[in-house]
C-alpha positions, 0 to 999 in steps of 0.5 A: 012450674016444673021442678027441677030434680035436685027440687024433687029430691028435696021436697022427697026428704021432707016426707015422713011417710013411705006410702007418701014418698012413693007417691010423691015419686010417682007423681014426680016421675020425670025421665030424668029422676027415673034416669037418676035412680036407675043409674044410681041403683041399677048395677048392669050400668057401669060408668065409665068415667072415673070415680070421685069429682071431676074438676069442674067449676059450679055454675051460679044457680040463678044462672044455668044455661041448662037443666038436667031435664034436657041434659039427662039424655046423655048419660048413655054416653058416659055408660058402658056400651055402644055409645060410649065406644066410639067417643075417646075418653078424653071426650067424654070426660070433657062432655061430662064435666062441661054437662056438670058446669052447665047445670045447676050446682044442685042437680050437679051433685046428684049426677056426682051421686049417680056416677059414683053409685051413691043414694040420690036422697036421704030415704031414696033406697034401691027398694023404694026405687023398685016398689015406686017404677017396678021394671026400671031398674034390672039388678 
């Protein structure tokens, strides 16, 4: 069974040791943690959606339509760039809370994390992060 990455991130926090963690991190590597750390950690990503929480209504967790396994792909809509230019604001404000009420409350809330720059994990540092995928995050 695959878990889902607010799943990971729990089963992380329960690992005493760093060596432990980081290859716990390793064997976890899914794009969507890597894209979670990256854009938590990685100051040449800027978001450009408001800090804070967005109004949104939780989804029931034995209910998501969604995982943030397949929704991670559009966080480069909500980062400054190409991408993000050509949608209004209003739009990708929508998207973003609509992707929010889509997924599990849990993975809801690390997303929250990462758009507001915030640790993903209790232990879950920027220098963790470079030691467990070196070359993923920039600056």
């Amino acid at each position: 069974m695959e878990l889902e990455v607010f799943e990971i991130l729990e089963r992380f926090e329960n690992i005493t040791s760093k060596n432990e963690r980081v290859k716990f991190l390793q064997e976890q590597s899914i794009p969507a943690l890597k894209d979670v750390v990256r854009g938590c950690f990685d100051e040449s990503l800027e978001f450009v959606l408001p800090a804070g929480t967005p109004p949104y209504t939780p989804n029931r967790p034995e209910s998501t339509p969604s995982s943030l396994r397949k929704l991670h792909r559009q966080f480069g809509d909500f980062v400054r760039g190409a991408r993000s230019a050509v949608i209004p604001q209003f739009k990708l404000e929508r998207q973003f809370v609509l992707m929010l009420e889509s997924i599990h409350p849990s993975d809801a809330l690390v997303v929250l994390k990462m758009i507001n720059k915030e640790q993903p994990a209790k232990y879950l540092t920027r220098n963790l992060a470079v030691e467990t995928w070196p070359g993923l995050i920039k600056k």
